[in-house]
C-alpha positions as MATLAB code, in Angstrom:
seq = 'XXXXXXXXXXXXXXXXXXXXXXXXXXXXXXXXXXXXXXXXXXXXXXXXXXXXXXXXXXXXXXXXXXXXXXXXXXXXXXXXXXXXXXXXXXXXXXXXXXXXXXXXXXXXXXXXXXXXXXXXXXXXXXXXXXXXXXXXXXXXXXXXXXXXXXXXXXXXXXXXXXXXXXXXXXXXXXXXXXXXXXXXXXXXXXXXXXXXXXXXXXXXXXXXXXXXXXXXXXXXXXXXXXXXXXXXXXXXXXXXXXXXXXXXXXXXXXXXXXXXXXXXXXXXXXXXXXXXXXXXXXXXXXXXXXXXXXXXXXXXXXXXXXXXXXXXXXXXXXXXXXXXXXXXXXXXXXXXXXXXXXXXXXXXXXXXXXXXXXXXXXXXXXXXXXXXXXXXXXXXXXXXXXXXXX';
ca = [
      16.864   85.390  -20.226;
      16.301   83.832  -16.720;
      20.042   82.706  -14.660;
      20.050   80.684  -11.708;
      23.257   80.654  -10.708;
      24.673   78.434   -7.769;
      28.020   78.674   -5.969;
      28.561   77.039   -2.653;
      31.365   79.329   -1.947;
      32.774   82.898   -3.631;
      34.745   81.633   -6.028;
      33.677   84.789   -9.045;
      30.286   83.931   -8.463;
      29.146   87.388   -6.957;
      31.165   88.598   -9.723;
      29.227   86.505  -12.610;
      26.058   87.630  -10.404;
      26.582   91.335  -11.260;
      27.182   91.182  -14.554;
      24.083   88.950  -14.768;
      22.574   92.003  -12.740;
      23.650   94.586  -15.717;
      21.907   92.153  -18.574;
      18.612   92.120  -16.371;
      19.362   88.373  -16.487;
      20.022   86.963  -12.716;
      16.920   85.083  -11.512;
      18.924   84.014   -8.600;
      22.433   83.476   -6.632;
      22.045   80.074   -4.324;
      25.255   80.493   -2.027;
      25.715   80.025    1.681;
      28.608   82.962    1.534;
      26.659   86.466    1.390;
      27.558   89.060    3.466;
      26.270   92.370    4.027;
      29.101   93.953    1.680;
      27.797   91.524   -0.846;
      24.456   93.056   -0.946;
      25.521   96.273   -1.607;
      26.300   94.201   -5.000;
      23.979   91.660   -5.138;
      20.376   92.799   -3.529;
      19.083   90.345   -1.108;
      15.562   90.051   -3.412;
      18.123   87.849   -5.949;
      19.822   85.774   -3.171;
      19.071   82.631   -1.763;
      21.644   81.737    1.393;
      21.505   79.000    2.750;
      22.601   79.574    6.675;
      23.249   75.814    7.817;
      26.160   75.925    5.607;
      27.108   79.276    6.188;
      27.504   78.786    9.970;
      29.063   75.186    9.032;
      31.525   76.747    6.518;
      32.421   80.001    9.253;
      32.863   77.424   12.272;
      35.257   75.485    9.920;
      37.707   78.824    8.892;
      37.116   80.329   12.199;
      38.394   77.535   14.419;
      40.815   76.570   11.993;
      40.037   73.614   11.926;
      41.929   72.683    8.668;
      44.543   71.715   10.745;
      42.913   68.842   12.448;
      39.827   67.777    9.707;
      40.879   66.630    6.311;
      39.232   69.728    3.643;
      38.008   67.173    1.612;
      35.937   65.246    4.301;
      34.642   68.608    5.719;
      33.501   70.183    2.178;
      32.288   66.709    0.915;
      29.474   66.840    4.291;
      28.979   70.520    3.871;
      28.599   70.717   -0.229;
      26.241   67.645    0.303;
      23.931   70.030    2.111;
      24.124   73.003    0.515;
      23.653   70.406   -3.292;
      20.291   69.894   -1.944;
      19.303   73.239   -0.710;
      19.702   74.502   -4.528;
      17.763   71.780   -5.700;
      14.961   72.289   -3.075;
      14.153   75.495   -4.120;
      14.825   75.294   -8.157;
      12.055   73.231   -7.694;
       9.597   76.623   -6.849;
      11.309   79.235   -9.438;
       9.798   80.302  -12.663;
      10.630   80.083  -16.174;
      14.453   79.236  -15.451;
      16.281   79.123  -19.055;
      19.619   78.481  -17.958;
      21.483   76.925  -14.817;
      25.128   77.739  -14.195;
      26.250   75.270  -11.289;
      29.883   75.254   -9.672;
      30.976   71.473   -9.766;
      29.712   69.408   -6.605;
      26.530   71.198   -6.266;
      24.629   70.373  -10.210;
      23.882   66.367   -9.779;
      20.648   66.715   -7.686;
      19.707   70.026   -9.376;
      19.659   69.061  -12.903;
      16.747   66.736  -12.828;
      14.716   69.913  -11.661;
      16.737   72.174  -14.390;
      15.533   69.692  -17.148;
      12.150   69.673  -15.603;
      11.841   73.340  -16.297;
      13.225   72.939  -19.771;
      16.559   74.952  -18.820;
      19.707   74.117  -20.015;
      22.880   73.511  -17.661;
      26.190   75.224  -17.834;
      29.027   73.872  -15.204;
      31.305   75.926  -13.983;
      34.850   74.185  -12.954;
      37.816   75.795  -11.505;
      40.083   73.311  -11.487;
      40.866   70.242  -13.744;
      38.959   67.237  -14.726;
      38.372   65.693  -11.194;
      40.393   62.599  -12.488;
      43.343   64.959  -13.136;
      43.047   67.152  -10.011;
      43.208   63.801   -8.312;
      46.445   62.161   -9.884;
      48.136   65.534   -9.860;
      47.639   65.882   -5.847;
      48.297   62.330   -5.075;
      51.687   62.140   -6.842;
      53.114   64.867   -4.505;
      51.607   63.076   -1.476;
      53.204   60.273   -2.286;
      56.597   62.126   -2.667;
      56.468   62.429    1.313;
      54.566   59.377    2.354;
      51.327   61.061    2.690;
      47.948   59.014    2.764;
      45.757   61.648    2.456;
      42.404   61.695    1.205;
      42.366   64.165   -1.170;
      39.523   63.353   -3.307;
      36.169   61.507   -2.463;
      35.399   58.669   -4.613;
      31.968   59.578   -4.209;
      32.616   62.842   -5.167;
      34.399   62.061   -8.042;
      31.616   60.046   -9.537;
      29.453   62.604   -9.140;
      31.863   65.094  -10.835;
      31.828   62.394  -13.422;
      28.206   62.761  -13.894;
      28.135   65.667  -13.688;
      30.092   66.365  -16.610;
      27.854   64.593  -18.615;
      24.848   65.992  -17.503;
      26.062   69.100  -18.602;
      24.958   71.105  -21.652;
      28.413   72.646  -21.975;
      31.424   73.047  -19.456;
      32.765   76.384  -18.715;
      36.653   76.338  -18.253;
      38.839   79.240  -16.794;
      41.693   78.150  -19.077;
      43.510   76.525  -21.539;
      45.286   74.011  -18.983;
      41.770   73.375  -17.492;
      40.514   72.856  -20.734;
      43.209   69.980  -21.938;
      42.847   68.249  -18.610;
      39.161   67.469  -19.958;
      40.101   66.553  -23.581;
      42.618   64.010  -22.169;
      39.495   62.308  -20.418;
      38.022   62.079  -23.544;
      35.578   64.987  -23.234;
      34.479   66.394  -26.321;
      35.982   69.549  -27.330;
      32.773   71.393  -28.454;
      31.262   70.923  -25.008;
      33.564   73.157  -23.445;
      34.201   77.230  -23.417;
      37.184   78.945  -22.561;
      36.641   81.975  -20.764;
      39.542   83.434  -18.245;
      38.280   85.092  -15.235;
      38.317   89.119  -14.902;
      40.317   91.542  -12.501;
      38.526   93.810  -10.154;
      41.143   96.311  -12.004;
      39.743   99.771  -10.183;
      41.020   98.074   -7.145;
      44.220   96.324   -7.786;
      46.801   98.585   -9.230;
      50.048   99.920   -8.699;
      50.636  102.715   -5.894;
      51.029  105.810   -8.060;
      53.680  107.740   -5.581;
      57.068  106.532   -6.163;
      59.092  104.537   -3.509;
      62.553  104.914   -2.229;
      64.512  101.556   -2.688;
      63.530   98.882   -0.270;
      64.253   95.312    0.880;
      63.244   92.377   -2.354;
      59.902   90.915   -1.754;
      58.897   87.799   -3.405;
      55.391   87.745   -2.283;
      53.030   84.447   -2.540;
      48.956   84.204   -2.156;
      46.798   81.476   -1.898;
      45.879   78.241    0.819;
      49.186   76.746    1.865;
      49.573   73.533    0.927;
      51.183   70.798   -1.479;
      48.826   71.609   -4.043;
      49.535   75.550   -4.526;
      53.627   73.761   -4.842;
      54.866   75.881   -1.338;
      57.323   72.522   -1.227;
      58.855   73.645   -4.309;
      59.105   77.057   -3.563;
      60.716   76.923   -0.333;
      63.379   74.684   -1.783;
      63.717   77.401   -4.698;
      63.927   79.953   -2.378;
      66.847   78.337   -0.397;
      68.825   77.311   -3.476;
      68.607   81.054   -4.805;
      70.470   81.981   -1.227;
      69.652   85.209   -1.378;
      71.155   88.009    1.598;
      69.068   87.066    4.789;
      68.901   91.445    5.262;
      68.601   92.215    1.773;
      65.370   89.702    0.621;
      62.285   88.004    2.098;
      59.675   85.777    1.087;
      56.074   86.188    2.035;
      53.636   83.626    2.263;
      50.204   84.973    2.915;
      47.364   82.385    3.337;
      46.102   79.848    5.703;
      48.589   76.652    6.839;
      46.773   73.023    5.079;
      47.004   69.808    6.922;
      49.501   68.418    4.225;
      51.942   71.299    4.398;
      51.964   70.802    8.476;
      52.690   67.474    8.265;
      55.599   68.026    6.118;
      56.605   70.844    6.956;
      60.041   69.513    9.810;
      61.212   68.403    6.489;
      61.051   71.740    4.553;
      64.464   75.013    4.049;
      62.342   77.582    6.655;
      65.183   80.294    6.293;
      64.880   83.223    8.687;
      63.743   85.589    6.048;
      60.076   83.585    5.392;
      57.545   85.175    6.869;
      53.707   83.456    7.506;
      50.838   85.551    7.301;
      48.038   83.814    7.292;
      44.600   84.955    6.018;
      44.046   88.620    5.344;
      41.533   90.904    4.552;
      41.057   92.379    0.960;
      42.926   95.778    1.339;
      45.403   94.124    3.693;
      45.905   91.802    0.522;
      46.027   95.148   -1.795;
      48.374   96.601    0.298;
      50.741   93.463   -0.104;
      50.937   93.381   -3.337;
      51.538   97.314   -4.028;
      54.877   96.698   -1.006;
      56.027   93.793   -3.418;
      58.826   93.552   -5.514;
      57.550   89.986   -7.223;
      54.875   87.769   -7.098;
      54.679   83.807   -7.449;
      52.495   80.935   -7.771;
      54.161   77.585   -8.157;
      50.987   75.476   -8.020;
      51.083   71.619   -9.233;
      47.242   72.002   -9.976;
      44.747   75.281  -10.565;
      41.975   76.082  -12.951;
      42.961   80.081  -12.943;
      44.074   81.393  -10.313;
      42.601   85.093  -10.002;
      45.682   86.379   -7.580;
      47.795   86.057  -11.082;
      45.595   88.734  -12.301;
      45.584   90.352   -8.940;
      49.425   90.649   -9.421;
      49.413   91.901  -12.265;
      47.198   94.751  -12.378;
      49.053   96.034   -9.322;
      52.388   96.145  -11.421;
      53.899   92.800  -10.357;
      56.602   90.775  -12.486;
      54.693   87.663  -11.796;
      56.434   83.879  -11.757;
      53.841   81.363  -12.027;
      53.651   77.890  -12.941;
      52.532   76.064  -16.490;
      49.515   74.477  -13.969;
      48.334   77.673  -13.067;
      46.281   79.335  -15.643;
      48.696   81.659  -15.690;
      49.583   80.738  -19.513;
      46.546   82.164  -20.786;
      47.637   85.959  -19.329;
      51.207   85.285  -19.453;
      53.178   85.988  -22.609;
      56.555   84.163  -20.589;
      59.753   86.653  -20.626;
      57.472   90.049  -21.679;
      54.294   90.130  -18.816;
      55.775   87.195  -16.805;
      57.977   84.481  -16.441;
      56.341   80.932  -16.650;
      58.229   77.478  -15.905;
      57.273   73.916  -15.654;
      55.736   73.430  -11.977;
      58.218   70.436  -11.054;
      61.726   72.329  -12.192;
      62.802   73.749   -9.119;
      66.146   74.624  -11.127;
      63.901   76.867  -13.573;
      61.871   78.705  -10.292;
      65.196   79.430   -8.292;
      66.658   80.874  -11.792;
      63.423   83.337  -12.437;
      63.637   84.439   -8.552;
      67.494   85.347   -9.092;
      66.371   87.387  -12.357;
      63.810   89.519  -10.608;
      66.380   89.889   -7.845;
      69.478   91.037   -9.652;
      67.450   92.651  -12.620;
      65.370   95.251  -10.930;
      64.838   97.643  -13.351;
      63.944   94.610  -15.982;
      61.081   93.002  -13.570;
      59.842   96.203  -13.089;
      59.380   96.865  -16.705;
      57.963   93.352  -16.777;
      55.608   93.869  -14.403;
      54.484   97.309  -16.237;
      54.203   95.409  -19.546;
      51.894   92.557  -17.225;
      49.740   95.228  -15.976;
      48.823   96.629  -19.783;
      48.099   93.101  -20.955;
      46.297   92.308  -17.780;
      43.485   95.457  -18.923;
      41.923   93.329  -21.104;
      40.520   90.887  -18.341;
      38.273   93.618  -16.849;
      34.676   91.998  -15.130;
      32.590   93.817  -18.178;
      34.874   92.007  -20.487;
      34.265   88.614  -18.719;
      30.799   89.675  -18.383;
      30.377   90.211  -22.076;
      32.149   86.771  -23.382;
      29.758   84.598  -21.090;
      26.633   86.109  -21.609;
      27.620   86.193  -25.646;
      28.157   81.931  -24.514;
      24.687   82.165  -22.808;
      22.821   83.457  -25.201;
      23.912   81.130  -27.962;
      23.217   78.083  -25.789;
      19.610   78.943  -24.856;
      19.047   80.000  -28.617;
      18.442   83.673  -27.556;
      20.383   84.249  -30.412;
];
C-alpha cells in the first residue's frame, strides 16, 4: 500500500508518518513543519516541506503575532497555500492508493487523488466545522466579542470536504456525534483515539517530599480551551494563596486578552507561555493535578500526556477526554459549562491527596493501552479495509 499523507501543521501527523514507516506504507508526508529532529523520524527522501509556509507559519509564532492578527484570518491565507502545494505535487507521484488529508488542505487535492484512482481518508481534530463554530461563538458572545472565528469560506470547504471524503477519521466519540448531528452518515466515520508517546511521559520514579498543590493546565490560551471557566473555578475553590497554585502553560489568544480585565487573576496563577517538550515533561512530573476545561476539542493529546505521567486529570465532557476517562476511577470528568462541578473536583484533588494520587496511578494503567503501535495498528487495520487490501 502507497500513503500520502498531508498535514499542514504537527498535529500526530509525524506520528501517523512512522507508523506508516514500520508497514513500508508512507509514500509521502506534505507538511511545512519538519525539522531536523523530525528527520531523525521521518527521512527527508519521504518528506515534502513546503518552506513558504514554514517561514509564514514561524514569523507568525515567533513575533507573536496572535495577539494582534485574528488565528483564523492568518491560517485561512497560510492553509490556502500550503492546500495547493499538496495538490501540485500529488499531481507527479506514483501509484498513490490512499490519501489521508488533515481538514482545510483535501478540497484541491482530491480531484488529483481520484485521478490516480486513490481513495481519501480525512483526518479532523475537532468537531464538525458547523459545531466548532456555534460552540466558539456562544462564549464570544457571553463577553461581547465579534470575533471571527470561523471563515465562511472555510467552512464550505470543510463542508465539501466532508463529502468528498471516502471515510472520516475521528479522534473521539464527542467528535464523532458532532458529525452525526449534521446528518453525516455513521458508517463514513472511524473512531480511533490518538496514542501517547508513553516512553517519554511518565511519572518521576524517585519519591518526593510533600510540596505546594499544583493544578497544572496545557494548551493555547483562549475561550475555546474554557481558561474563563477555570479561572472563575479556581477563585471560587479559594484555596491558601502559600499552600496552592495554578499553572497555565501555553501561549496568550487574542480573545482571552481582550477579556481578560474582566477575569479572578489571584496571585497564585502563574503564565508560562510556550515551552519546549522536556520543559513540558518536567511540568507535568512537578504536578499535583492536571485540567482541561475546553468548550470544544477533537482529543486533546495533553489528556494522555497527563496521564501517563501519573496525573489525576479533570477534563471536560468536550474534550475527548471521555473516551480515556472512566470519571471517578482514571479521572474526573464534568460538563464544560458547570463551573460549580470544576471548583468541586479541584477541592477533591486538593483535600484528598492520597485519593488523586491513586487516581492518577489507576489513569496511568488505563492510559497503556493508547501506545503509537496500538494507534498504528487500528488505522492501518482501517486502511487496509478501505483500499480492499484486505
Amino acid at each position: 500500500m502507497k500513503v500520502i499523507v498531508a498535514s499542514g501543521g504537527r498535529f500526530h501527523a509525524y506520528a501517523l508518518a512512522q507508523q506508516l514507516i514500520k508497514r513500508q506504507a508512507l509514500q509521502r508526508l506534505y507538511t511545512f513543519d519538519y525539522t531536523t529532529r523530525d528527520a531523525q523520524k521521518v527521512p527527508p527522501a519521504l518528506v515534502n516541506c513546503n518552506q513558504i509556509c514554514r517561514l509564514l507559519n514561524t514569523f507568525f509564532e515567533k513575533g507573536r503575532l496572535g495577539r494582534i492578527i485574528n488565528r483564523t484570518t492568518f491560517n485561512s491565507f497560510k492553509d490556502r497555500i500550503f492546500e495547493r502545494a499538496v495538490a501540485h505535487g500529488l499531481a507527479k507521484e506514483q501509484d498513490v492508493d490512499l490519501l489521508v488529508s488533515w481538514s482545510g488542505f483535501l478540497h484541491t487535492s482530491a480531484t488529483q487523488a481520484r485521478n490516480k484512482g486513490a481513495k481519501i481518508i480525512l483526518e479532523t481534530g475537532s468537531c464538525h466545522t458547523d459545531t466548532q463554530k456555534a460552540l466558539i461563538q456562544e462564549e464570544y458572545a457571553r463577553y461581547g466579542l465579534n470575533l471571527n472565528s470561523h471563515n465562511e469560506k472555510r467552512q464550505a470547504q470543510a463542508r465539501l470536504e466532508y463529502q468528498e471524503a471516502d471515510l472520516i477519521m475521528a479522534p473521539s466519540s464527542f467528535v464523532q456525534q458532532s458529525f452525526l448531528q449534521r446528518g453525516i452518515n455513521p458508517a463514513k466515520i472511524a473512531v480511533v483515539p490518538y496514542g501517547v508517546d508513553l516512553t517519554f511521559f511518565k511519572p518521576l520514579t524517585e519519591k518526593r517530599a510533600p510540596k505546594k498543590f499544583i493544578l497544572l493546565f496545557v494548551g493555547m490560551v483562549s475561550l475555546q480551551k474554557g481558561l474563563h471557566y477555570l479561572l472563575h473555578a479556581w477563585q471560587q475553590a479559594q484555596l491558601p494563596l502559600h499552600e496552592a497554585e495554578l499553572v497555565i502553560v501555553g501561549a496568550l489568544q487574542k480573545d482571552f486578552l481582550l477579556i481578560k480585565h474582566n477575569l479572578p487573576l489571584s496571585s497564585n496563577i502563574r503564565f508560562v507561555g510556550g515551552i519546549n517538550r522536556e520543559a513540558l515533561r518536567s511540568m507535568y512530573q512537578q504536578a499535583t493535578a492536571f485540567v482541561l476545561p475546553s468548550i470544544q476539542e477533537g482529543l486533546a493529546m495533553v489528556i494522555g500526556e497527563a496521564m501517563a505521567s501519573g496525573l489525576p486529570v479533570i477534563v471536560s465532557t468536550h474534550t475527548g477526554g471521555e473516551d480515556l476517562v472512566t470519571h471517578g476511577h482514571s479521572g474526573l470528568l464534568y460538563n464544560p459549562y458547570d463551573i460549580n462541578a470544576l471548583t468541586t473536583h479541584i477541592l477533591w484533588c486538593y483535600n484528598k491527596r492520597s485519593e488523586a494520587a491513586t487516581m492518577g496511578l489507576n489513569g496511568h494503567k488505563r492510559i497503556q493501552a493508547f501506545s503509537w503501535d496500538a494507534y498504528g495498528t487500528q488505522v492501518f487495520t482501517i486502511y487496509k479495509q478501505l483500499v480492499g487490501h484486505e
